[in-house]
PDB file with one MODEL, atoms N, CA, C and O in Angstrom:
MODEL        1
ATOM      1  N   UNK A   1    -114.319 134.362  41.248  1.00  0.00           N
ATOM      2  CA  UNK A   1    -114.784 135.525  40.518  1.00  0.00           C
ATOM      3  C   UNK A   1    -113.793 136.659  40.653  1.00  0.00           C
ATOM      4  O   UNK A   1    -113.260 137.163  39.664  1.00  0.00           O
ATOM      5  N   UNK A   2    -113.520 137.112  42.078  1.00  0.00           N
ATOM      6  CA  UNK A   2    -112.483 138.093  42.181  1.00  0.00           C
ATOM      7  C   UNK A   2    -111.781 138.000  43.428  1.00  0.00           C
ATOM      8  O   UNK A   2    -112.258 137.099  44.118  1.00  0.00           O
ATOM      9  N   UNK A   3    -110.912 138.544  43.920  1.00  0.00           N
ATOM     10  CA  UNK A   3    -109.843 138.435  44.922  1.00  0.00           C
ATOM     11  C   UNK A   3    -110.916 138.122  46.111  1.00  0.00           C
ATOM     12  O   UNK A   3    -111.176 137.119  46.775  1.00  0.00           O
ATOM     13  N   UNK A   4    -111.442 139.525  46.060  1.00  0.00           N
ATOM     14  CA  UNK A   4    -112.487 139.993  47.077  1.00  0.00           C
ATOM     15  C   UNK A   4    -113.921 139.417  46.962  1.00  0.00           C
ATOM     16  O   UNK A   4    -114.637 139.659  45.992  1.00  0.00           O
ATOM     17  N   UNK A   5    -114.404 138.427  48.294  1.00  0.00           N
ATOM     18  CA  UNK A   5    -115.641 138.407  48.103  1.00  0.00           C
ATOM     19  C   UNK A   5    -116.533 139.329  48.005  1.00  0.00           C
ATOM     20  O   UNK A   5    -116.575 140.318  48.737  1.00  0.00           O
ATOM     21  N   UNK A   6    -117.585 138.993  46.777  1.00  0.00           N
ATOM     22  CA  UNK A   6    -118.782 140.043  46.802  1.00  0.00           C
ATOM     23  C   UNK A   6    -119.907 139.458  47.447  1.00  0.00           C
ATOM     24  O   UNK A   6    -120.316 138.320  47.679  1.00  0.00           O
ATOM     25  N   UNK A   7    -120.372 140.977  47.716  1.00  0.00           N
ATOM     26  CA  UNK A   7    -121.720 140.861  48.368  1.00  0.00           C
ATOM     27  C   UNK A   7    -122.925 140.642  47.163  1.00  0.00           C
ATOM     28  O   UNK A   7    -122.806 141.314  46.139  1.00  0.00           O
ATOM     29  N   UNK A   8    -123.823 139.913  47.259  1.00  0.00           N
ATOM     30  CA  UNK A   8    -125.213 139.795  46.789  1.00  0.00           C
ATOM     31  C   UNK A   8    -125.283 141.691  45.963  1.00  0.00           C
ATOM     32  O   UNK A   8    -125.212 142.056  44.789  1.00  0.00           O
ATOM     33  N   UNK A   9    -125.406 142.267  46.937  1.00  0.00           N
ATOM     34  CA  UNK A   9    -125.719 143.974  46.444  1.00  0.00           C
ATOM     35  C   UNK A   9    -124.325 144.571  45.522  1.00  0.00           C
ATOM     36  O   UNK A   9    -124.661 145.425  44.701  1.00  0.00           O
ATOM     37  N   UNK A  10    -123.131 144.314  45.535  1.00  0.00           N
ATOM     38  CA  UNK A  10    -122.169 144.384  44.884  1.00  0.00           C
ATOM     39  C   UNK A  10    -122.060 143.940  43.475  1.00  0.00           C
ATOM     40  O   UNK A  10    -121.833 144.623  42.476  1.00  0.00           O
ATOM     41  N   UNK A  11    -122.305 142.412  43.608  1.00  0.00           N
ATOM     42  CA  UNK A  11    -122.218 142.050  42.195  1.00  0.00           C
ATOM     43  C   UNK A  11    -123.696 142.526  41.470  1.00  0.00           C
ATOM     44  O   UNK A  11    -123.623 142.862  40.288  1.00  0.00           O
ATOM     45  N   UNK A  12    -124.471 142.549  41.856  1.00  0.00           N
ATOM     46  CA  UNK A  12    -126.220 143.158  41.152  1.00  0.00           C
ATOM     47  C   UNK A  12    -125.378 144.004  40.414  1.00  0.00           C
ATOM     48  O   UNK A  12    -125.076 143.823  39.235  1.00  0.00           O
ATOM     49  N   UNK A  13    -124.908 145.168  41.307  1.00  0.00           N
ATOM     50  CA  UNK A  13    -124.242 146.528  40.982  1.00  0.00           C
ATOM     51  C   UNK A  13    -123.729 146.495  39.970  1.00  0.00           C
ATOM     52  O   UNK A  13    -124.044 147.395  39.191  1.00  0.00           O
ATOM     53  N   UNK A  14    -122.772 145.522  39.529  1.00  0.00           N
ATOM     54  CA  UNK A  14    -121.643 145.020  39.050  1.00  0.00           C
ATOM     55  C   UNK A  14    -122.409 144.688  37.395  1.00  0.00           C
ATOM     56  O   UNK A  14    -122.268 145.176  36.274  1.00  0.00           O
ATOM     57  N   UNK A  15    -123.273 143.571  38.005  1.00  0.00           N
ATOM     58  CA  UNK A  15    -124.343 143.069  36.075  1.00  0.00           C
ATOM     59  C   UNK A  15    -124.989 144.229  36.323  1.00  0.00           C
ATOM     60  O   UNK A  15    -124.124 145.030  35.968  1.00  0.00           O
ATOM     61  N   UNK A  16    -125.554 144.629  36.546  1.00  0.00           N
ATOM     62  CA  UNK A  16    -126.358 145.829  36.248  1.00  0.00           C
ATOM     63  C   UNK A  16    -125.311 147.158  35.440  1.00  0.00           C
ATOM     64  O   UNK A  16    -126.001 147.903  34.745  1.00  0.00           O
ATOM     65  N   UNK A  17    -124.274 147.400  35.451  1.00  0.00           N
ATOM     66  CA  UNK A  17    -123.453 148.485  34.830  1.00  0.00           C
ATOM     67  C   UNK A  17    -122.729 148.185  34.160  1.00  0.00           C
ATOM     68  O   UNK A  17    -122.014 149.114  33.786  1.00  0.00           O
ATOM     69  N   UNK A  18    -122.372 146.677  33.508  1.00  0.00           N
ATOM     70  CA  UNK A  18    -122.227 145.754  32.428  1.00  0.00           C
ATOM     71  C   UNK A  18    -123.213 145.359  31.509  1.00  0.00           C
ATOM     72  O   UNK A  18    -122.820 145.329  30.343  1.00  0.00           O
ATOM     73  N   UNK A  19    -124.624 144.985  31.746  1.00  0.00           N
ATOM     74  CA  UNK A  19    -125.851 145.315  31.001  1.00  0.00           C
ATOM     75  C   UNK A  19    -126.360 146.980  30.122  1.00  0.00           C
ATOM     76  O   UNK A  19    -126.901 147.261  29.053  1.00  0.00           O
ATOM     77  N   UNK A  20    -125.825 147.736  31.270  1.00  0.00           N
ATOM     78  CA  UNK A  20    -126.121 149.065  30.522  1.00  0.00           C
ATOM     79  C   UNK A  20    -125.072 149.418  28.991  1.00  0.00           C
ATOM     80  O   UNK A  20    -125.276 149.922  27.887  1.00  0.00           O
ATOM     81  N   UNK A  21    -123.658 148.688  29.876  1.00  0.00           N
ATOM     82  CA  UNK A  21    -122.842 149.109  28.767  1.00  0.00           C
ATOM     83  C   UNK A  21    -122.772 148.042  27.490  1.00  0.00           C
ATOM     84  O   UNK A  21    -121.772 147.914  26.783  1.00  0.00           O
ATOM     85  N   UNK A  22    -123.294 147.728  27.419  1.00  0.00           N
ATOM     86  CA  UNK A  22    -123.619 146.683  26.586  1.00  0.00           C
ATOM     87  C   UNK A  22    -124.682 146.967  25.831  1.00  0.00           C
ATOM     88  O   UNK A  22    -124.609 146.776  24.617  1.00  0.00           O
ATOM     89  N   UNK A  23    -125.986 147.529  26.481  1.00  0.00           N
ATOM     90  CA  UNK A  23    -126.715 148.203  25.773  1.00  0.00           C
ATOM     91  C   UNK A  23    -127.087 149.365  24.661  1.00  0.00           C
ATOM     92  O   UNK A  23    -127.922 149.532  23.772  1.00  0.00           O
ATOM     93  N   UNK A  24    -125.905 150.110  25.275  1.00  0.00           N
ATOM     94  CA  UNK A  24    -125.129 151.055  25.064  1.00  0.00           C
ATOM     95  C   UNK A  24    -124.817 150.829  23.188  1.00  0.00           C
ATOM     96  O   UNK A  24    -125.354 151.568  22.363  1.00  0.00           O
ATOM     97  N   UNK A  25    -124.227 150.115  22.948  1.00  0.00           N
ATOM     98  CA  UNK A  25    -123.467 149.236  22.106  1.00  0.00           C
ATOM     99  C   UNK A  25    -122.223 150.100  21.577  1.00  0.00           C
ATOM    100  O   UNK A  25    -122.007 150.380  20.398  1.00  0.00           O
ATOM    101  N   UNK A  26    -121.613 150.388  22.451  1.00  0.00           N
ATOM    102  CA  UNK A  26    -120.149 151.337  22.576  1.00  0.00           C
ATOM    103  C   UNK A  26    -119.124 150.913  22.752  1.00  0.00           C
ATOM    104  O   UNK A  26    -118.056 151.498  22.935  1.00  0.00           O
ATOM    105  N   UNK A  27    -119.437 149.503  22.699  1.00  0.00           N
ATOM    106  CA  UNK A  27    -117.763 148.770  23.440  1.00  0.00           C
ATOM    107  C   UNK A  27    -117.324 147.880  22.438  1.00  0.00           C
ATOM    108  O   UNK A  27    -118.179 147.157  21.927  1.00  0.00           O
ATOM    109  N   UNK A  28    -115.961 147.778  21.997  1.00  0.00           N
ATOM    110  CA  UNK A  28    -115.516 146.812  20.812  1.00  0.00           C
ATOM    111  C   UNK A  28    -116.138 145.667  21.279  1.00  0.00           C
ATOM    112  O   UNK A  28    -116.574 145.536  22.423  1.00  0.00           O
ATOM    113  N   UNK A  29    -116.200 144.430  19.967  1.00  0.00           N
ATOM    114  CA  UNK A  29    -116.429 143.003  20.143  1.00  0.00           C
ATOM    115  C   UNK A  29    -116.081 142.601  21.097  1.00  0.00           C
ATOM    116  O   UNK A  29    -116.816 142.118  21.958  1.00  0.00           O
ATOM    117  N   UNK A  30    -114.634 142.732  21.170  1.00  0.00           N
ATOM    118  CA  UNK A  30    -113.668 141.753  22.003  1.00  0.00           C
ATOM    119  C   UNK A  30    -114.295 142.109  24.031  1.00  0.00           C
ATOM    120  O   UNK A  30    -114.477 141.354  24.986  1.00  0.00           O
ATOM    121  N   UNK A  31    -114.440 143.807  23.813  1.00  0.00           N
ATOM    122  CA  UNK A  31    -114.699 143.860  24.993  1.00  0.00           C
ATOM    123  C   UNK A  31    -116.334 143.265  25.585  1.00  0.00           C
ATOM    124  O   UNK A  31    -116.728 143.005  26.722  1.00  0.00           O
ATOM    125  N   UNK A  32    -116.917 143.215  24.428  1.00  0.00           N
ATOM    126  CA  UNK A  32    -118.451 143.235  24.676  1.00  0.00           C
ATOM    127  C   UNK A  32    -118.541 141.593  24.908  1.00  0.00           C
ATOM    128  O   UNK A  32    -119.492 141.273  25.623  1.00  0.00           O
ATOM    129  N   UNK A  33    -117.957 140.813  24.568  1.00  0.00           N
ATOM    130  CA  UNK A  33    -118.062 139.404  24.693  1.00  0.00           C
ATOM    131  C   UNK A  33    -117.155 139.365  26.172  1.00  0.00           C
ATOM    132  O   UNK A  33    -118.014 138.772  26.824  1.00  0.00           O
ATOM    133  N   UNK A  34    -116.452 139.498  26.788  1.00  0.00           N
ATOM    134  CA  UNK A  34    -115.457 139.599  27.472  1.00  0.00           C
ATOM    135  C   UNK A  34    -116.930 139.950  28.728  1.00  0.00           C
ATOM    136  O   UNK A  34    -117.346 139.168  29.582  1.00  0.00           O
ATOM    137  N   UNK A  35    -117.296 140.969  28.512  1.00  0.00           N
ATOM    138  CA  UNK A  35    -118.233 141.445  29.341  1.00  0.00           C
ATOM    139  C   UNK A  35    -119.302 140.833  29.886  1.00  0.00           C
ATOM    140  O   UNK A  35    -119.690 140.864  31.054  1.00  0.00           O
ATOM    141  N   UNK A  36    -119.821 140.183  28.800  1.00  0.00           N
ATOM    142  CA  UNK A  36    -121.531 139.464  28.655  1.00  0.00           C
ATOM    143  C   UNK A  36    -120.659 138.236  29.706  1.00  0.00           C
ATOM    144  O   UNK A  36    -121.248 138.143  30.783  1.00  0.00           O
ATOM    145  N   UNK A  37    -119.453 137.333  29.620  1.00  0.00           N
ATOM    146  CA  UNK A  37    -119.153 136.376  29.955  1.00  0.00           C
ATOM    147  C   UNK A  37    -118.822 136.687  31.855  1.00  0.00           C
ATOM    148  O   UNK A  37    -118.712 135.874  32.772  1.00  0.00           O
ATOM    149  N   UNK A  38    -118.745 138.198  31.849  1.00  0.00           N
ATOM    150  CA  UNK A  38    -118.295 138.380  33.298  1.00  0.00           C
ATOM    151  C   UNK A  38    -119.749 138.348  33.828  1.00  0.00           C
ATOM    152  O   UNK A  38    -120.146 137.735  34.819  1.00  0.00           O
ATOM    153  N   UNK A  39    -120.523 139.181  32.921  1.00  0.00           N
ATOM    154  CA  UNK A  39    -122.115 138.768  33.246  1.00  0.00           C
ATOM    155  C   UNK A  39    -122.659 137.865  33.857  1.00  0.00           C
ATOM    156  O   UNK A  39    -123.309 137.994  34.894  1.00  0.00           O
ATOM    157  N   UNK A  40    -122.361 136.496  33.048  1.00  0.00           N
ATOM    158  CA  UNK A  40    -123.143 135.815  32.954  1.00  0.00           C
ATOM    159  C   UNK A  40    -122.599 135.042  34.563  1.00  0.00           C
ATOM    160  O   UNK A  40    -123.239 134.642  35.536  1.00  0.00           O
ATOM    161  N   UNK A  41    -121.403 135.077  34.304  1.00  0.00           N
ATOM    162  CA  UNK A  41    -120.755 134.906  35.539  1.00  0.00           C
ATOM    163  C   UNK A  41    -121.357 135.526  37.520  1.00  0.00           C
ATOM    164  O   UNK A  41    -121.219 134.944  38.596  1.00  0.00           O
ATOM    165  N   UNK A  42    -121.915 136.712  37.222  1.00  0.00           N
ATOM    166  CA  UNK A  42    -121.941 137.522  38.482  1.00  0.00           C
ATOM    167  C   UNK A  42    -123.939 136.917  38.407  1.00  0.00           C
ATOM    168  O   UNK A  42    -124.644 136.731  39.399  1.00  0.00           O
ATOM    169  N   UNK A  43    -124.271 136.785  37.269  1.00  0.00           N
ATOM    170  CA  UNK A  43    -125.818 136.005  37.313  1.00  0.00           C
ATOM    171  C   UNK A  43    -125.913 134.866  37.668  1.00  0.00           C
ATOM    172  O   UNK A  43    -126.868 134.574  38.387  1.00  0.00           O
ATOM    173  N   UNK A  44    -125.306 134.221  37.423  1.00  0.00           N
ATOM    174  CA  UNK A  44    -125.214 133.005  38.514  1.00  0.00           C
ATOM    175  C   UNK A  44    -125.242 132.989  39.993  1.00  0.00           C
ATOM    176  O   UNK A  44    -125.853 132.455  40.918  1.00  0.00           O
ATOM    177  N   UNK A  45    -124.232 133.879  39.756  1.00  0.00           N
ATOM    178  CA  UNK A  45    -123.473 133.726  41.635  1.00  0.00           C
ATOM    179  C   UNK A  45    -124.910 134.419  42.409  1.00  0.00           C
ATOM    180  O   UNK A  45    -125.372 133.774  43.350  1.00  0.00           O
ATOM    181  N   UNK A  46    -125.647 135.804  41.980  1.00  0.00           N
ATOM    182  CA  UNK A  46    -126.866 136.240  42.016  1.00  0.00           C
ATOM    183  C   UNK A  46    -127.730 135.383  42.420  1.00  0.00           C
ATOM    184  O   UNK A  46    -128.060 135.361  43.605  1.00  0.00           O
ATOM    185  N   UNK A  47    -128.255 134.520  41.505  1.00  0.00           N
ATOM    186  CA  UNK A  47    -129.400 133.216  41.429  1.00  0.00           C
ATOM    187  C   UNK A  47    -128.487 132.401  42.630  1.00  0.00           C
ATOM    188  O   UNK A  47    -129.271 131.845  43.399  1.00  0.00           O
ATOM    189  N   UNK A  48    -127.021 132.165  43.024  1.00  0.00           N
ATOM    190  CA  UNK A  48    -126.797 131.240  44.046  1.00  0.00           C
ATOM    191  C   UNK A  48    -127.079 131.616  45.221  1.00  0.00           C
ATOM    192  O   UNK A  48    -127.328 130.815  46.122  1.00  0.00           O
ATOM    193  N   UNK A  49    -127.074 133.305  45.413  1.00  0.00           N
ATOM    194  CA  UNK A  49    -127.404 133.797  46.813  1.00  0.00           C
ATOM    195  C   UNK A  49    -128.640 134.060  47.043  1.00  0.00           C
ATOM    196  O   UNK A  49    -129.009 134.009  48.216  1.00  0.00           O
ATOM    197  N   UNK A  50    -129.704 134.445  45.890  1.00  0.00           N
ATOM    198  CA  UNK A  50    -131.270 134.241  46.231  1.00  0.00           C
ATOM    199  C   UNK A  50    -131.633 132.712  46.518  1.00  0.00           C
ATOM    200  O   UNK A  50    -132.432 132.719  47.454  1.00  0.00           O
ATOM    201  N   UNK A  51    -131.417 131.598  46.162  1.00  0.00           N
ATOM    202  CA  UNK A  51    -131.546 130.735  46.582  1.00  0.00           C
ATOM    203  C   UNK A  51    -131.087 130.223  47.830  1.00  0.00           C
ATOM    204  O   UNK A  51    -131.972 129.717  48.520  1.00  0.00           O
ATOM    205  N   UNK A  52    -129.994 130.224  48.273  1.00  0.00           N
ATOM    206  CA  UNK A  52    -129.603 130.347  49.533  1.00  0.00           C
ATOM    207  C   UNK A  52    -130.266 130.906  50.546  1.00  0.00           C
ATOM    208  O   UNK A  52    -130.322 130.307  51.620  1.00  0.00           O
ATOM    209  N   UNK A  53    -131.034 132.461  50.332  1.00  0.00           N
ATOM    210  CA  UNK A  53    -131.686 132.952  51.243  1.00  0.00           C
ATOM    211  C   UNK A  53    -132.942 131.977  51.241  1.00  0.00           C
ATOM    212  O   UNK A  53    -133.349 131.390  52.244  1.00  0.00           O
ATOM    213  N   UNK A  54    -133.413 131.902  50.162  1.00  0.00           N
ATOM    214  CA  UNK A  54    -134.841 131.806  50.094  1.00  0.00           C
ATOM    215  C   UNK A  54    -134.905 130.136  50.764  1.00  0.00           C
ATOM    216  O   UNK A  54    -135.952 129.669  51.214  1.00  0.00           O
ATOM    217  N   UNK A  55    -134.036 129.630  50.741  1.00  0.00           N
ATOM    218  CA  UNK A  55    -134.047 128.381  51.761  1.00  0.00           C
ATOM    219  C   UNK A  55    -134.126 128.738  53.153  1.00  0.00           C
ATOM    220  O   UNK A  55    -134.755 127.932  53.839  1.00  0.00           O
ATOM    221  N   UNK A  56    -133.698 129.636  53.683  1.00  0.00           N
ATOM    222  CA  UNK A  56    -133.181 130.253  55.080  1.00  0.00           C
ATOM    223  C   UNK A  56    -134.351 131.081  55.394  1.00  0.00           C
ATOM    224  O   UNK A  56    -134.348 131.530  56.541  1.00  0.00           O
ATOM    225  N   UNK A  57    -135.332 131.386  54.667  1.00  0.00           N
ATOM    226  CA  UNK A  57    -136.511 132.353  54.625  1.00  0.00           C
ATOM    227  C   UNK A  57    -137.555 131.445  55.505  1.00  0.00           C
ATOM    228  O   UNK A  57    -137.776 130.356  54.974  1.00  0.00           O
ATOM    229  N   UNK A  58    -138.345 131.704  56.926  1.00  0.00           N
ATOM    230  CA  UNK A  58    -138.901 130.884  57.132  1.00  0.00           C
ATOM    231  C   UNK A  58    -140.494 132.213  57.866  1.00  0.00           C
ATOM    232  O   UNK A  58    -140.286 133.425  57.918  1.00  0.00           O
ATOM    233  N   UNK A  59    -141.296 131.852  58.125  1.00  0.00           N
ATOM    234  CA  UNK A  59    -142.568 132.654  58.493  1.00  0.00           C
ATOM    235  C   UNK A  59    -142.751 132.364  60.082  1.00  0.00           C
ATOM    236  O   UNK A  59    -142.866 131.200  60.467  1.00  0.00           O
ATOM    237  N   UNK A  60    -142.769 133.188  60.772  1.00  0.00           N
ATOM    238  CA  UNK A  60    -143.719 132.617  62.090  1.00  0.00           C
ATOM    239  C   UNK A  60    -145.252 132.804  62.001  1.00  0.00           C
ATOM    240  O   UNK A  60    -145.902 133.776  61.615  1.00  0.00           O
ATOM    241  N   UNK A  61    -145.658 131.554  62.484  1.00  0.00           N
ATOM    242  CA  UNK A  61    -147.148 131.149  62.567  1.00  0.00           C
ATOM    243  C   UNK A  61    -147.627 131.151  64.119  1.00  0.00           C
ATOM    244  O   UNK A  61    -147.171 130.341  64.927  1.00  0.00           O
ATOM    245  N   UNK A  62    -148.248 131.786  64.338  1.00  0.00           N
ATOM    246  CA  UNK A  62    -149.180 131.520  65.983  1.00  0.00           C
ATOM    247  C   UNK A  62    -150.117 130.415  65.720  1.00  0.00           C
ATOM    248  O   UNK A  62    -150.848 130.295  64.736  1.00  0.00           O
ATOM    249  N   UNK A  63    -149.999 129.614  66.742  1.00  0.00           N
ATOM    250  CA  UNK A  63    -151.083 128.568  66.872  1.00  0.00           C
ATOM    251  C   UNK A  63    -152.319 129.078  67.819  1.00  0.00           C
ATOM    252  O   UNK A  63    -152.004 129.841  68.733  1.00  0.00           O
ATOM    253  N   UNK A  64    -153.566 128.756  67.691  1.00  0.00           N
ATOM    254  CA  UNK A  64    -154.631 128.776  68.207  1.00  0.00           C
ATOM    255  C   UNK A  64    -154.250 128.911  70.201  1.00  0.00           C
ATOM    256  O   UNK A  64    -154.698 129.746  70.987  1.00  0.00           O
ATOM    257  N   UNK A  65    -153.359 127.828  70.458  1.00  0.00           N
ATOM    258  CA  UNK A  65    -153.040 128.117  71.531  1.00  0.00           C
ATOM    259  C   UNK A  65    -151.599 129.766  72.125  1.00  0.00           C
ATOM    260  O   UNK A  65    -151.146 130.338  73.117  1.00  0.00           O
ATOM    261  N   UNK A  66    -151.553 129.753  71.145  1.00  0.00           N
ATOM    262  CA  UNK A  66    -150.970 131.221  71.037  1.00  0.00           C
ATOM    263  C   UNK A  66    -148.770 130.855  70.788  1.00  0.00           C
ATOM    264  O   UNK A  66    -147.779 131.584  70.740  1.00  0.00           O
ATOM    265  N   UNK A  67    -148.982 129.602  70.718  1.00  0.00           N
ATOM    266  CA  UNK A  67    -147.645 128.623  70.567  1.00  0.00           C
ATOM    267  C   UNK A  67    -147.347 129.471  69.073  1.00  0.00           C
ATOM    268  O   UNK A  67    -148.213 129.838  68.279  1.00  0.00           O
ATOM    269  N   UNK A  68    -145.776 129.672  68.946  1.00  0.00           N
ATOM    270  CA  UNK A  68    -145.214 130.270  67.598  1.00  0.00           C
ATOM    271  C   UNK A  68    -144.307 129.230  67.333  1.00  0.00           C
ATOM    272  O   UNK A  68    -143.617 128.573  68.112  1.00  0.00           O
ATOM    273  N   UNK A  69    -144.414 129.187  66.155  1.00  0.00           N
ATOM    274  CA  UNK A  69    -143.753 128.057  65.552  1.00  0.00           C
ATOM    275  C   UNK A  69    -143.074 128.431  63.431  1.00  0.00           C
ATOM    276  O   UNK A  69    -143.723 128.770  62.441  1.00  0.00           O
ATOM    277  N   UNK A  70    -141.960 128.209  63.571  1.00  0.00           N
ATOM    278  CA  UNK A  70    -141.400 128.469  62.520  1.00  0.00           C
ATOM    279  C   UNK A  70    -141.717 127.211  61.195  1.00  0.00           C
ATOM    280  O   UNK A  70    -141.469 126.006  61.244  1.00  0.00           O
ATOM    281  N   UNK A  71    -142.330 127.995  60.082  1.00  0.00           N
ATOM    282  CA  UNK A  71    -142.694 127.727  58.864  1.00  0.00           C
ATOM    283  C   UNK A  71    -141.895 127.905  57.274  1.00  0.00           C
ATOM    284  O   UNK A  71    -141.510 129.006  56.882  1.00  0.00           O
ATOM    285  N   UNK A  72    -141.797 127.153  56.796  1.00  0.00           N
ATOM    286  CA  UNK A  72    -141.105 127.150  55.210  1.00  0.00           C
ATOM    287  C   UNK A  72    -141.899 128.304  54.827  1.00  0.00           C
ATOM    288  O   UNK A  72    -143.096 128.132  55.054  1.00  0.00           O
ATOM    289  N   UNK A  73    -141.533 129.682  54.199  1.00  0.00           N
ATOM    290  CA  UNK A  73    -142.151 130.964  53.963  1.00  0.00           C
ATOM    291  C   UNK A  73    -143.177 130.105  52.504  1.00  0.00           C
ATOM    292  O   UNK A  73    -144.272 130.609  52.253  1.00  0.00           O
ATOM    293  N   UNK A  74    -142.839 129.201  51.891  1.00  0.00           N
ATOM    294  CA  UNK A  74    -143.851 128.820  50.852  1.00  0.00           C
ATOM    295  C   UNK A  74    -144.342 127.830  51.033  1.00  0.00           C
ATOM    296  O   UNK A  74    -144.628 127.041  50.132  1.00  0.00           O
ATOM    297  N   UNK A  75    -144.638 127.572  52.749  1.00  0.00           N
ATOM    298  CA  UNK A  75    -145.540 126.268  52.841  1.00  0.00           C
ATOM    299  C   UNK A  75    -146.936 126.948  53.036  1.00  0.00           C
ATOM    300  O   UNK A  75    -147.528 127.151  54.096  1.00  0.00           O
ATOM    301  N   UNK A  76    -147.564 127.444  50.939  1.00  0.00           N
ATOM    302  CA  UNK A  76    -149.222 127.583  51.702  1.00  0.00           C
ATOM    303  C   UNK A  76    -150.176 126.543  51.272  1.00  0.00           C
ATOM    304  O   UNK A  76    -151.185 126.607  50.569  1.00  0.00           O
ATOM    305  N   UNK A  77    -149.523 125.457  51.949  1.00  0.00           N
ATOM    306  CA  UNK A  77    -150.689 123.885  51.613  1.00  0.00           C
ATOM    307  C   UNK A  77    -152.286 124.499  52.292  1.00  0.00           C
ATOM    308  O   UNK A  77    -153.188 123.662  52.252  1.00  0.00           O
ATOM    309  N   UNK A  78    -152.569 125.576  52.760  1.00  0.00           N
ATOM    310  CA  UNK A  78    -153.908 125.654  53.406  1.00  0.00           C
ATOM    311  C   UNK A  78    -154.946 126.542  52.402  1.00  0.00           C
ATOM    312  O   UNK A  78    -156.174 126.451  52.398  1.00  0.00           O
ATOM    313  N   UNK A  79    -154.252 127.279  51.694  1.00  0.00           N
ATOM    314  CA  UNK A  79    -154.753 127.992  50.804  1.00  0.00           C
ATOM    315  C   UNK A  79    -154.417 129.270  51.709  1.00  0.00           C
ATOM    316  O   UNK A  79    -155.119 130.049  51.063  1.00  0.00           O
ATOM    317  N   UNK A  80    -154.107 129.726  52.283  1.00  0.00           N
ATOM    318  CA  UNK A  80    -153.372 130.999  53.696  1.00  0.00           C
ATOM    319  C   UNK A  80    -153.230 132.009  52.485  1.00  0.00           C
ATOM    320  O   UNK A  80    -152.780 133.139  52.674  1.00  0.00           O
TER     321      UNK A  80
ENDMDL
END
């Protein structure tokens, strides 16, 4: 994407002030396609680092005996 790795909060930054200008509708063709494609680009990488977390996302549960034990944050098979 660029020299420099981005952070998750960087590239947001990044589609988010490429969406505006785009919205905008102020920017020649050439640049506005040019743009949407860097977009679409930094939305990906976005969706690759929420997923990443959200694998790594886990809940602690106390057991009855007062035992803590680490849980998949979307394991609610109990109805919880």
């Amino acid at each position: 994407m660029s020299e420099k790795k981005l952070t998750f909060e960087e590239a947001l930054q990044k589609l988010e002030n490429i969406v505006r200008e785009l919205e905008m509708g102020q920017i020649k063709l050439d640049d506005a396609v040019e743009a949407y494609e860097k977009a679409m680009k930094l939305k990906k990488f976005c969706e690759e680092r929420l997923k990443e977390a959200e694998l790594k996302i886990e809940k602690i549960e106390a057991g009855k005996d007062g035992s803590l034990a680490l849980k998949p944050l979307d394991s609610e098979e109990n109805g919880d």
